[in-house]
C-alpha positions in Angstrom: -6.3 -44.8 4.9 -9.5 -43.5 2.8 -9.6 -44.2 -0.7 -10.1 -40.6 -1.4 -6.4 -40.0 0.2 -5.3 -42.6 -2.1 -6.2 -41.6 -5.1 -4.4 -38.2 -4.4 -1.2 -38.4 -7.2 1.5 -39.2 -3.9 -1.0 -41.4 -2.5 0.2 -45.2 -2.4 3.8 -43.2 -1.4 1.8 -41.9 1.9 0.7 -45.5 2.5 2.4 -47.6 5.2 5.2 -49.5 4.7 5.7 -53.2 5.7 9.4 -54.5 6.1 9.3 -58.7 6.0 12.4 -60.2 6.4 13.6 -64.0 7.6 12.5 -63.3 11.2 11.4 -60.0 11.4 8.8 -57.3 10.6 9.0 -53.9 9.9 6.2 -51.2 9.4 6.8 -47.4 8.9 4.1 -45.6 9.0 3.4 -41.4 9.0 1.5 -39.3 11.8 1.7 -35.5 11.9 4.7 -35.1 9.8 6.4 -37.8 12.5 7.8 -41.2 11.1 7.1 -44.3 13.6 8.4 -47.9 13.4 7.1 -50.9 15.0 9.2 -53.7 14.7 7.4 -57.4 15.3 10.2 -59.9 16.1 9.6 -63.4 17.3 5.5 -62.9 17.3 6.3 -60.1 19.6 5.7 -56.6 18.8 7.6 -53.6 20.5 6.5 -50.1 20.6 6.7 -47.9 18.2 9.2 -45.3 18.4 9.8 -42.3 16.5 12.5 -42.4 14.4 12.2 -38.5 12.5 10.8 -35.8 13.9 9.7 -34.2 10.5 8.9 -36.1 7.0 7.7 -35.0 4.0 8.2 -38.1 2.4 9.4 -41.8 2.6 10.8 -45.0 1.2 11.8 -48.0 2.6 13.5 -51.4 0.7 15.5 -54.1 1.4 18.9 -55.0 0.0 20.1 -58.7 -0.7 21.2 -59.3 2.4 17.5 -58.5 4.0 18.7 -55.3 6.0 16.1 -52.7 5.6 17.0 -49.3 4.3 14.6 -45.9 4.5 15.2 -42.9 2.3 13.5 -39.7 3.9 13.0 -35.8 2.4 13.0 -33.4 5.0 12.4 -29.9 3.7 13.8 -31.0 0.4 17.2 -32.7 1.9 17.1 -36.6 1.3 18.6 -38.9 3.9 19.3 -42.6 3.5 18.7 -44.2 7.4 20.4 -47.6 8.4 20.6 -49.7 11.2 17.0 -50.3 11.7 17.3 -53.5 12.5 19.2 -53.4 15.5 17.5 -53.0 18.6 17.7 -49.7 20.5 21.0 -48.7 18.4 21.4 -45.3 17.2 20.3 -44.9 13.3 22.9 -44.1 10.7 22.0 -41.0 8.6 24.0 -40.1 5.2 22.9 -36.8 3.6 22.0 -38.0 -0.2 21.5 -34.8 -1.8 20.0 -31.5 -1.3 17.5 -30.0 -4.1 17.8 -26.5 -3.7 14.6 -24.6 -4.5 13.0 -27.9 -6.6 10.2 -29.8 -4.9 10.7 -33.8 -4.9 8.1 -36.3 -4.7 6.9 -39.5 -6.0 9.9 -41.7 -4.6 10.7 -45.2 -5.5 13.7 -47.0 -3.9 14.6 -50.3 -4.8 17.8 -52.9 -4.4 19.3 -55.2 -6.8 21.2 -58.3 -6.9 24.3 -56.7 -6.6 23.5 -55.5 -3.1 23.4 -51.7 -4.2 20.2 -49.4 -3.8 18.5 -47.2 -6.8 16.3 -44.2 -5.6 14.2 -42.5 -8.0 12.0 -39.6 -7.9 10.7 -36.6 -9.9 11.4 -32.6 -9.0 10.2 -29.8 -10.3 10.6 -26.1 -10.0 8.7 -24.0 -8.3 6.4 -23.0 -10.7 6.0 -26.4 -11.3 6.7 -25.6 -15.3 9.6 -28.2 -15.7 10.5 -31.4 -14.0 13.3 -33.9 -13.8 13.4 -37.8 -13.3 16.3 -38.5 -11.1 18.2 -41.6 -10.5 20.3 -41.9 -7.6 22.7 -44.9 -7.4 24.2 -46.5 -4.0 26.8 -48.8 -4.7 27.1 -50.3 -1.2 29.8 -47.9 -0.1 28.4 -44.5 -0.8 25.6 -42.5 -3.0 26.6 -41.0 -6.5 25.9 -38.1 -8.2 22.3 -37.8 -9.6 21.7 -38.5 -13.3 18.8 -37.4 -15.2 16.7 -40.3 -16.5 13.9 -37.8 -17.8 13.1 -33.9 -18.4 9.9 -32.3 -19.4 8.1 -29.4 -19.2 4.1 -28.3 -18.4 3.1 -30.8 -16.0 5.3 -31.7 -12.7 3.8 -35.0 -12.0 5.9 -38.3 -12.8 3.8 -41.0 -10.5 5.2 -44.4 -11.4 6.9 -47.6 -10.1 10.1 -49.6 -9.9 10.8 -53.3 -10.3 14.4 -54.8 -10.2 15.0 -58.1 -12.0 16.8 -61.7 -10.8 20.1 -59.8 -13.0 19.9 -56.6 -10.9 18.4 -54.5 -13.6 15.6 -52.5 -12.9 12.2 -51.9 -14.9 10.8 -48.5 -14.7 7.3 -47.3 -15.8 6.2 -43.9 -15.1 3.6 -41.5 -15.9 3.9 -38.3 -18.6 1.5 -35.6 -17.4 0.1 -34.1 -21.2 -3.1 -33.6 -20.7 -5.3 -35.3 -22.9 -1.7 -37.1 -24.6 -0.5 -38.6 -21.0 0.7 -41.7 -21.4 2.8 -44.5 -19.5 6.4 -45.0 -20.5 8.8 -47.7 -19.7 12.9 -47.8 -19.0 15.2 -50.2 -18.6 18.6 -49.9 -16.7 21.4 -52.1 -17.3 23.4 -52.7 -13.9 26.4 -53.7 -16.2 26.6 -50.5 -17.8 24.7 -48.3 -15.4 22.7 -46.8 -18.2 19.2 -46.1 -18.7 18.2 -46.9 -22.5 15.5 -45.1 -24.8 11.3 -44.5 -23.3 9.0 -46.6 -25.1 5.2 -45.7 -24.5 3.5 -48.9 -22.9 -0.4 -47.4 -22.4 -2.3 -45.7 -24.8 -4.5 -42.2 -24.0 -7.1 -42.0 -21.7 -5.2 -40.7 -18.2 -3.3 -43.9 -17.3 -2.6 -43.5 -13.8 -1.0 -45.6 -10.5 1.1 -48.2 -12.4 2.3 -51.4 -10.8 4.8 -53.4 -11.6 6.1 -56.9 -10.9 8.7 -59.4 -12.3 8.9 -63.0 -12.2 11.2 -66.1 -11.8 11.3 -66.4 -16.1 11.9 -62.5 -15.9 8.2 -61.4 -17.6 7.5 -57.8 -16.4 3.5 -57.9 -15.5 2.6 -54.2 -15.6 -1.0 -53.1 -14.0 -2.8 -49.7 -14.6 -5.9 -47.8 -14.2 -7.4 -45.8 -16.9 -10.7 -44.1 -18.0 -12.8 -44.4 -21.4 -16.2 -42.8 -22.1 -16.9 -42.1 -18.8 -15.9 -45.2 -17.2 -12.7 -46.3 -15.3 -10.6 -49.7 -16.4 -7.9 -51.9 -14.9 -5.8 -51.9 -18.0 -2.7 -55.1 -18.2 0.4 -55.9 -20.5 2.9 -58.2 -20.2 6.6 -57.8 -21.0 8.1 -61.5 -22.6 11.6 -62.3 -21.8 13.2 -63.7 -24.5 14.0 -62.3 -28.4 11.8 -61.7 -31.2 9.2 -63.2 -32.1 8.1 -64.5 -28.6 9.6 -62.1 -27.0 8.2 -58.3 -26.1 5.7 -56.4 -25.0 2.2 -58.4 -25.5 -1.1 -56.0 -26.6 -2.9 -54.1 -23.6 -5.8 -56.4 -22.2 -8.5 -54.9 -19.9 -9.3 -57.2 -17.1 -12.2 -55.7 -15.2 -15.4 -54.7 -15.7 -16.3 -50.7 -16.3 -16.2 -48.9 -12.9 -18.1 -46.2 -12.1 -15.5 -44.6 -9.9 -11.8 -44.5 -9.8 -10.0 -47.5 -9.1 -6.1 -48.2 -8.0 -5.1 -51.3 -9.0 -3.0 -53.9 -6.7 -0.7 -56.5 -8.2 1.1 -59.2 -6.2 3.7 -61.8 -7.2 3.6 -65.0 -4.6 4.3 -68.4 -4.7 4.8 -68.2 -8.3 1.2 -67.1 -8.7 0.3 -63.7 -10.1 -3.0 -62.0 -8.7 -4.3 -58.4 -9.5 -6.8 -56.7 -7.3 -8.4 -53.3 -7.2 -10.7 -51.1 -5.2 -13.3 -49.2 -7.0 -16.1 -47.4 -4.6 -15.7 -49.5 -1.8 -15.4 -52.9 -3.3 -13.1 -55.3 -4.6 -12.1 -57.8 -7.2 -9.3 -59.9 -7.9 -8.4 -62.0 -10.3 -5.8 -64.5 -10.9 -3.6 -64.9 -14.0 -3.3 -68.6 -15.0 -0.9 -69.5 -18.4 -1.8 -66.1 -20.6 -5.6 -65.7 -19.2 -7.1 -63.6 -16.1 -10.0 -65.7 -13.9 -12.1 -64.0 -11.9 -11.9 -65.1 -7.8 -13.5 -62.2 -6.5 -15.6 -59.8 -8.2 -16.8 -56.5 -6.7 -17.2 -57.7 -2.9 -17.9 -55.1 -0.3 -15.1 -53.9 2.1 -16.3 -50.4 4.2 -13.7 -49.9 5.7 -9.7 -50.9 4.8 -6.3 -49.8 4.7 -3.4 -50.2 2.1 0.0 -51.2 3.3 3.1 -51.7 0.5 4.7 -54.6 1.5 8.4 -55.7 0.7 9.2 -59.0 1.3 12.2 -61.6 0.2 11.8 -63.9 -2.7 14.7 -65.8 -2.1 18.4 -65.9 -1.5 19.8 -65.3 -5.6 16.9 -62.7 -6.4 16.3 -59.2 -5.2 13.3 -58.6 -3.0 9.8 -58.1 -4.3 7.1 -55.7 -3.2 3.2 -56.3 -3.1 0.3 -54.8 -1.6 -1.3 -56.1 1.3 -5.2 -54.9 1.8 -6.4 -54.1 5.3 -10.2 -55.1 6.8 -12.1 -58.8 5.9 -10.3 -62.1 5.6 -10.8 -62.0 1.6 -9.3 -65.3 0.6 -5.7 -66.0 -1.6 -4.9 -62.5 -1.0 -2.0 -61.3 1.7 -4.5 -59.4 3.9 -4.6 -58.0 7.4 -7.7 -57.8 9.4 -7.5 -54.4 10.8 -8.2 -50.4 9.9 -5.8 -48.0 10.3 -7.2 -45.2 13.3 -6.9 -42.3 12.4 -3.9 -41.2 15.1 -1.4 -42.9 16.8 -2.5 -46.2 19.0 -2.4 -48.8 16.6 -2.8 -51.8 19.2 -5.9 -53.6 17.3 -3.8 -53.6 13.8 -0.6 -55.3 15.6 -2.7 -57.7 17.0 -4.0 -58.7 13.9 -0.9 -58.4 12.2 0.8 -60.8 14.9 -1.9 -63.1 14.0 -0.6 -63.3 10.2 3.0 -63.6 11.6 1.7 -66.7 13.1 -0.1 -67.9 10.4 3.2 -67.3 8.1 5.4 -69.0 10.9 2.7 -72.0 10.1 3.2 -71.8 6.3 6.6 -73.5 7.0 5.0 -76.6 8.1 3.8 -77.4 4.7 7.0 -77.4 3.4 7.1 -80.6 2.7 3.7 -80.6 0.7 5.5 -77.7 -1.0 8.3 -79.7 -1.9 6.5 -82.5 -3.3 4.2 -79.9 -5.5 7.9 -78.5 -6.6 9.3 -82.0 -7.0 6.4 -82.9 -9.6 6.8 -79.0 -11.4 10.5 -80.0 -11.4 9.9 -83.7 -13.3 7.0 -81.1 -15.8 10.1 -78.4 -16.5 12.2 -81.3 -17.8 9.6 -82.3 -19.9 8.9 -79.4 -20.7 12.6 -78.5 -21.5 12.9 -81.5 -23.8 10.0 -80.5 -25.8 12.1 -77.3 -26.0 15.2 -78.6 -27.1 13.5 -80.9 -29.7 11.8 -77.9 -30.6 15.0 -75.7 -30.7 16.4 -79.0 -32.8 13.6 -78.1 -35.7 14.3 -74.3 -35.0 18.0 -75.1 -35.8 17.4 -77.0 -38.5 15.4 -74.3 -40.4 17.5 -71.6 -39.0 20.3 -73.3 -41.4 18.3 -74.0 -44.0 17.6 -70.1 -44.0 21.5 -69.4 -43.5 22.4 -71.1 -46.7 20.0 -69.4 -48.4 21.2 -66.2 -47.0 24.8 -67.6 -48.0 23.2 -68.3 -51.7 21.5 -64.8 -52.0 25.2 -63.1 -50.6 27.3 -65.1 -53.1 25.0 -63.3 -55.8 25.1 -60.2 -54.6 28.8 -60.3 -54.3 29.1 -61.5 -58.0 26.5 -58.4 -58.9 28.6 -56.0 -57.1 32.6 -57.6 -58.4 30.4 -57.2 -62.1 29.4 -53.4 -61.3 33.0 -53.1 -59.7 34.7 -54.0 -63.1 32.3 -52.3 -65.2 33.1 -49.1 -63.5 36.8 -49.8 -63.8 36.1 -50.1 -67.8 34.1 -47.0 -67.6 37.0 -45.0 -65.4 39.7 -46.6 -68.0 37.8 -45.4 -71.1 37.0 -41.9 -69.4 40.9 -41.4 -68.7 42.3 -42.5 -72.1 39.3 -39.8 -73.5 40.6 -37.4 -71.2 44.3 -37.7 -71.9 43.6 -36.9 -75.8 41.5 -34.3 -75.0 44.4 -33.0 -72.7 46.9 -33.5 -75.9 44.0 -31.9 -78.3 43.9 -28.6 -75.6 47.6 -28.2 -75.3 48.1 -27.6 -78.9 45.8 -25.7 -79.3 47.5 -23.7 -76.6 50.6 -23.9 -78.4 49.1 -22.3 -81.3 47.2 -19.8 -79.7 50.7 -18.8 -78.1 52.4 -18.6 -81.3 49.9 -16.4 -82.8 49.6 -14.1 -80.2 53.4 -13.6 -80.1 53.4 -12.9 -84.0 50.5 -10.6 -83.1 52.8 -8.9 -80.5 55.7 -8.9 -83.0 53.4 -7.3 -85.8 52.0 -4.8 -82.7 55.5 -3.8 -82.4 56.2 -3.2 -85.7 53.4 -0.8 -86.2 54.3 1.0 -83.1 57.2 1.7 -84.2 56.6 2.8 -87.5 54.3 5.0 -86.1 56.6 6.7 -83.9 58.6 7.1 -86.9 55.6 8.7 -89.0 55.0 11.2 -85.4 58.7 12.3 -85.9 58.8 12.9 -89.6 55.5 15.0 -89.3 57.3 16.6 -86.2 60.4 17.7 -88.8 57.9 19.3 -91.4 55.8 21.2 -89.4 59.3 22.5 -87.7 60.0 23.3 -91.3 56.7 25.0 -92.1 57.2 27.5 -89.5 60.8 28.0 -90.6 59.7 29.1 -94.1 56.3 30.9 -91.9 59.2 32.9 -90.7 61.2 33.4 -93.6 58.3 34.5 -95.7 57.3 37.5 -93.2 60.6 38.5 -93.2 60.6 38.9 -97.2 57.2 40.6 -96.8 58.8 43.2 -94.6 61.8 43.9 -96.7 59.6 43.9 -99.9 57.4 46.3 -98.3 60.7 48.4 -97.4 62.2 48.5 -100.9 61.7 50.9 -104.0 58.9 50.6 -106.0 61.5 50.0 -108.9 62.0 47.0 -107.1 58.8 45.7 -106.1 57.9 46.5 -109.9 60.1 43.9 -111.1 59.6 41.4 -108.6 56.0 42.1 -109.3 56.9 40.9 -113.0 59.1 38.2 -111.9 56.2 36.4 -109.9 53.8 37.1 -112.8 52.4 34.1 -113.4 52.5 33.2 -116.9 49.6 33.4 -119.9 
């Protein structure tokens, strides 16, 4: 495989896949939308057979008990395929899901300690506007409904990868397409809990891209990535600390290789309790070897023309989940897992198997130095109790001062419960003296009332009084102007009859009304 198809966003999950388990071998590998499998058993390789028709994509892991498992999309349909490792037995298919009208790619599958499988991959829509990071579960029994570890919009793109731990738990780093603003971001899932707790951003800017991802026996996540800066291209590291604060956490990002003129993809490998990091930048490769907390050098920028990728998954042992690693075709580079052969470009892959038999051999010899091994483990074993009671005489002084600071902290809460029972009592004293001031305030107000009441009553008693004089003024007046128009009446009628009588008469009335001189 060329680097230039590599470095394609999906390109390590077009890579071939290597199975390894006790006593067999496994490689999947795609041709014209066909899946193959070529399984190596006993230093004997059989031919490769077809086992789909039509991929788009595929995964392939191992669960604790070392049976291989392959998760294929076909036309947007996943299927989880089992029963690999039996010979010439029909494969078990179980429809996972179906993503109607969403394209899915980038998938990483993974098992855990519990014997269950955790599939991961990213779909978007079709206008590629929003995507989803899924998370499918498979408890052993059967597949459960997807949850959503992720959403986003803009960019589809969530290239990342997936490490489980010696607990089960998985480690998760994937990528944020934001343009200039994309940036790596870590998960963890709890197996206890099956929950997925809060992103934290583990790269800075600068297009961080192809993340790898490995965990070791003291469960340290050793995270690898490319990046560029000022026109350059880096191989960018951080480290993950088990353990609390302050030892614990994730270390500061350290570049570890020299600026590259052209893009590199990183490769990071976890063997023999040994860490190494490679990468292949314009036809060459370094690696380097991480010894205590510093990288060293073993090869730097040797030539390989020609080569091939193949993502290897392989057992650790019998209590841990299995662990994945790359394996680099073409040249017998040295301390690296490497297989002396290039992928042709169509099926026919003879000279590769042969040289891939050749490194089933030379692993079949590795068990003959068992018993060197076990020496070099017997003399790390008598170092770890050393080291462990330097630990616990350290964790003795840790204690110690731990106490010390505890009866401090006991010190500084006795006075701050004295402060607060004082504040407590003088807000009782304030409360007490604000409801006595209330209460005669409350006795001031209601006589008042009382007064006020007895005021306004003698106001309504004077009110009445007046009202009813005046109706007793309205009916006099009524009475005298009745007897106005009486005497009105009775003085026209006098006019009349004066008018009508002699003159005689009107003489001496005339005298009569005289006023007098």
């Amino acid at each position: 495989m060329s680097l230039n198809k590599i470095f394609g966003d999906e390109g390590p999950t077009r890579a071939p896949r290597m199975i390894t388990t006790r006593t067999n071998q496994y490689l999947f590998y795609r041709c014209q939308e066909k899946l193959f499998l070529q399984k190596g058993e006993d230093r004997n390789w059989e031919e490769a057979r077809v086992i789909s028709p039509r991929v788009d994509k595929f995964v392939v892991t191992l669960d604790t008990g070392f049976r291989p498992h392959l998760v294929v999309i076909d036309r947007g349909d996943l299927f989880h395929l089992t029963g690999l490792e039996e010979k010439d037995a029909q494969l078990k298919e179980q429809p996972i899901f179906k993503e109607e009208g969403r394209t899915c790619r980038n998938l990483l599958l993974s098992g855990d300690s519990k014997g269950g499988l955790h599939l991961l991959y990213s779909a978007s829509d079709p206008d590629k506007t929003h995507w989803w990071l899924l998370h499918h579960y498979y408890d052993g029994n059967r597949w459960l409904e997807p949850r959503v570890v992720d959403f986003g919009g803009a960019a589809a793109e969530n290239p990342g990868c997936l490490a489980a731990d010696q607990t089960g738990n998985l480690h998760l780093v994937y990528t944020v397409d934001e343009g200039d603003n994309t940036r790596l971001y870590y998960r963890y899932f709890s197996l206890s809990t099956l929950s997925w707790d809060r992103a934290f951003p583990v790269s800075g800017y600068g297009g961080p891209r192809f993340p790898n991802l490995v965990v070791d026996r003291q469960q340290n996540l050793h995270l690898l990535w490319s990046s560029r800066q000022d026109g350059h291209y880096y191989i960018n590291y951080r480290q993950l600390t088990a353990g609390g604060w302050p030892s614990g956490g994730w270390r500061g990002v350290e570049v570890i290789s020299p600026p590259l003129g052209s893009p590199a993809f990183p490769l990071l490998n976890y063997r023999e309790e040994t860490i190494t990091a490679g990468w292949v930048s314009g036809g060459k490769f370094w690696q380097s070897m991480l010894v205590g907390r510093e990288w060293h050098e073993k090869i730097g920028g040797q030539e390989i023309p020609g080569y091939m990728l193949i993502f290897s998954c392989h057992p650790v042992d019998w209590e841990s989940p299995p662990a994945t690693a790359w394996i680099l075709g073409q040249g017998p580079l040295p301390q690296l897992e490497l297989v002396a052969a290039t992928a042709p470009q169509q099926p026919g892959w003879d000279p590769y198997f042969k040289e891939l038999n050749l490194y089933s051999k030379h692993l079949i010899h590795r068990a003959s130095e068992l018993t060197a091994t076990k020496g070099h483990l017997e003399r790390s074993l008598e170092a770890k109790q050393r080291e462990m009671f330097w630990m616990s005489q350290h964790k003795r002084k840790k204690i110690g001062a731990l106490t010390q600071s505890l009866q401090q902290k006991n010190r500084e809460l006795q006075e701050l419960e004295e402060k607060l029972q004082q504040t407590i009592d003088s807000l009782k004293n304030k409360t007490e003296k604000s409801r006595r001031e209330w209460h005669e305030k409350k006795k001031s107000y209601q006589l008042q009332v009382t007064q006020k009441e007895e005021e306004s009553r003698q106001l309504k008693q004077m009110l009445l009084e007046k009202e009813n004089t005046i109706a007793r003024s309205e009916a006099r007046i009524q009475e005298l102007q009745k007897s106005t128009l009486r005497l009105q009446k009775e003085n026209q009628l006098l006019q009349r009859r004066l008018e009508q009588s002699s003159p005689g008469i009107r003489k001496w009335l005339g005298k009569v009304f005289q006023p007098r001189q």
